[in-house]
C-alpha positions as CSV (number, residue, x, y, z in Angstrom):
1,X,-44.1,70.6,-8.7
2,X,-41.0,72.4,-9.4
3,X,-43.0,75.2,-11.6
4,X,-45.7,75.7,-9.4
5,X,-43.0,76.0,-6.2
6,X,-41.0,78.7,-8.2
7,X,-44.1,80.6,-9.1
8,X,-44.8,81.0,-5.1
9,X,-40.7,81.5,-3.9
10,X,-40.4,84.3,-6.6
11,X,-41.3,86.7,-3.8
12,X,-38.8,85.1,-1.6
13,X,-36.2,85.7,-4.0
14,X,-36.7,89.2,-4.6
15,X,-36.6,90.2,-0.9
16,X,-33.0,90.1,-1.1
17,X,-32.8,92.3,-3.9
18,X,-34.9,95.5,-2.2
19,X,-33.1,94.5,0.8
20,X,-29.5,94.8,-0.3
21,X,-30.7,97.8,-2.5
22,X,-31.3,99.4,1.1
23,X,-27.8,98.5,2.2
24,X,-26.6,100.3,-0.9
25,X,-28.2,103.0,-0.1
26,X,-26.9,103.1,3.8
27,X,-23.3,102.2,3.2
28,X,-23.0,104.3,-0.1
29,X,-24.1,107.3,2.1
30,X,-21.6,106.2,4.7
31,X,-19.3,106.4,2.1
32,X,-20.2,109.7,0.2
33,X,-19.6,111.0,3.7
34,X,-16.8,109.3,4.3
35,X,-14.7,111.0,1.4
36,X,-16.3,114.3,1.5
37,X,-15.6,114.6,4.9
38,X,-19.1,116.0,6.1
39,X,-21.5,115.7,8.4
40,X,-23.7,112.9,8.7
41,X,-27.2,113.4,9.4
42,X,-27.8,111.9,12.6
43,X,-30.6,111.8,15.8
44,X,-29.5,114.0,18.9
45,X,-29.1,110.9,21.4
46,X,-26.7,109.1,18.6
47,X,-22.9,110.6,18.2
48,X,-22.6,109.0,14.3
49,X,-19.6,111.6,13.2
50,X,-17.8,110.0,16.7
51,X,-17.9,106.7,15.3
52,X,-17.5,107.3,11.8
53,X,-14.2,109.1,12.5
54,X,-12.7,107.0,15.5
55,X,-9.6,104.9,14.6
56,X,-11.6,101.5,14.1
57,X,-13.8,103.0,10.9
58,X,-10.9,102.0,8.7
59,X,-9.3,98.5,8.8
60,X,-6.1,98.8,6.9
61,X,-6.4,102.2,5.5
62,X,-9.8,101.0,3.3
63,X,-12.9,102.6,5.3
64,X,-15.4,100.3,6.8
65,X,-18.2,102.1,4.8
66,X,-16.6,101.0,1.5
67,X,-16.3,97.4,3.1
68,X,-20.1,97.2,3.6
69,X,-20.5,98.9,0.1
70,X,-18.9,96.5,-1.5
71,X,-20.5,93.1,0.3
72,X,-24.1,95.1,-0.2
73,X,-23.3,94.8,-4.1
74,X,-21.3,91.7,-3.9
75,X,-25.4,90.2,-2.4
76,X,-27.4,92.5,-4.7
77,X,-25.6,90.6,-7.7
78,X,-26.2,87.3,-6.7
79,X,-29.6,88.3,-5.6
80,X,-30.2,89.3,-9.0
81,X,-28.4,86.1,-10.5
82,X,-30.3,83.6,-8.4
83,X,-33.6,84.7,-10.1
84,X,-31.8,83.9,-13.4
85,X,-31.0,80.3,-12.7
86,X,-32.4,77.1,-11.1
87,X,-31.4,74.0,-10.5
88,X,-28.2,73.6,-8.7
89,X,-26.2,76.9,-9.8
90,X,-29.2,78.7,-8.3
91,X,-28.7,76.7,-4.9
92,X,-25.2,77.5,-5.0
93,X,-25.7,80.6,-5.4
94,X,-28.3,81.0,-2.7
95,X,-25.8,79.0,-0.3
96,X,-23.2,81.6,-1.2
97,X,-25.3,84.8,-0.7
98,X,-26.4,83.2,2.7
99,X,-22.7,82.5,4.2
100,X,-21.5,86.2,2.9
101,X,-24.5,87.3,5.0
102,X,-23.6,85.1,7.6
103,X,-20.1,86.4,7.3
104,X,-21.5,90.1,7.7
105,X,-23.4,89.5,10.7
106,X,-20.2,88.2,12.0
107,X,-18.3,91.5,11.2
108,X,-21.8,93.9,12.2
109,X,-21.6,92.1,15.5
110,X,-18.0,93.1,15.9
111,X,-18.4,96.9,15.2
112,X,-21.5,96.9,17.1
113,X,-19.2,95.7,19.9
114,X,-16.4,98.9,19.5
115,X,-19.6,101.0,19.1
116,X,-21.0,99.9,22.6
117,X,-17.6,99.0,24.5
118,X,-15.0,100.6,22.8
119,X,-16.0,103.8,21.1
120,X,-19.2,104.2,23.2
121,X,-21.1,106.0,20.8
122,X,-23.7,105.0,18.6
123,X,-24.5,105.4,15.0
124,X,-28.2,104.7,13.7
125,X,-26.3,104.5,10.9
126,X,-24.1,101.3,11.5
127,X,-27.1,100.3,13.4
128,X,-29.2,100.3,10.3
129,X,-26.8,98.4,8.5
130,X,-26.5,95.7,10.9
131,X,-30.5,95.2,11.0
132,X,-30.2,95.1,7.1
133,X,-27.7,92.4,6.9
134,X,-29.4,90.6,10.0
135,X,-32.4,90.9,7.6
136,X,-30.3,89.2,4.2
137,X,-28.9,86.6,6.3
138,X,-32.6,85.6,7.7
139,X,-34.1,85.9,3.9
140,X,-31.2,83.8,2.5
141,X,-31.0,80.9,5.1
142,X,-35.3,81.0,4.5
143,X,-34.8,81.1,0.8
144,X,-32.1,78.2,1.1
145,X,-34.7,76.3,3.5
146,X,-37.4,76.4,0.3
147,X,-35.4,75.0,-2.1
148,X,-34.0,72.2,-0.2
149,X,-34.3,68.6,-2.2
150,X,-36.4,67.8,0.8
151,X,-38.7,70.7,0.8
152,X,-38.9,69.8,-3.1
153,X,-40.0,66.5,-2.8
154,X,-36.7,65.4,-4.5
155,X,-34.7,63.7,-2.3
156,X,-33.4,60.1,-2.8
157,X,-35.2,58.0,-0.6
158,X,-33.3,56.2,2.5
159,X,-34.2,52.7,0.5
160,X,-32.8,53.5,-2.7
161,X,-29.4,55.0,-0.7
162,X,-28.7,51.5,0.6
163,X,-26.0,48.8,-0.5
């Protein structure tokens, strides 16, 4: 059971990998931008240089681009580890890629809040990025859902749990 469910979930598991890619791609131009000090390409309704430069792009001194850098290759290496293992380092490690997500939603949501209320100016930019870890978190609680004992047909049964 376990062979033929790993055989179907390998598409699953590489999601996160393209996906985080992606997010390399965004935040790493954030971040070329960032120290070059340049332009960023940018649509004509959006103001992305406004918000890349206002006050609240750096949190102590370390730019926010090079924040979301990091976590996008902080999830593309356990992406890539969790198709090396199974068993339970690979749910640990699919429990772990899935609260970092979590925990970047949480931080996306805040930015998006100074973009909208604070800053009011928008940045397709940070907007991509916050669909893109919206997108890890869904693939990682989904892949966590699939390899759940229960899902596996592994699970102790409530009989043999009793006294």
């Amino acid at each position: 059971m376990t062979d033929e469910f790993e055989q179907r979930g390998q598409g699953w598991l590489w999601t996160p990998i393209a996906v985080s890619a992606l997010g390399i791609f965004v935040s790493g131009y954030l971040s070329a931008k960032r120290l070059t000090g340049g332009s960023l390409a940018c649509s004509r309704w959006a103001q992305c240089d406004t918000v890349n430069n206002s006050v609240y792009a750096k949190i102590y001194g370390v730019p926010v681009a090079f924040i979301g850098l990091a976590g996008y290759l902080v999830l593309f290496g356990l992406a890539v580890a969790t198709l090396q293992t199974w068993g339970p380092p690979h749910r640990r490690l699919l429990t772990t890629s899935f609260v970092l997500a979590l925990g970047g939603v949480g931080f996306s949501a805040y930015l998006t809040y100074l973009e909208l209320y604070v800053i009011e100016a928008i940045c397709i930019w940070c907007v991509a990025s916050a669909i893109i870890i919206l997108l890890l978190a869904i693939t990682g609680g989904i892949n966590l859902w699939r390899t759940s004992p229960s899902r596996l047909h592994t699970s102790p049964s409530p009989s043999s749990l009793r006294p």
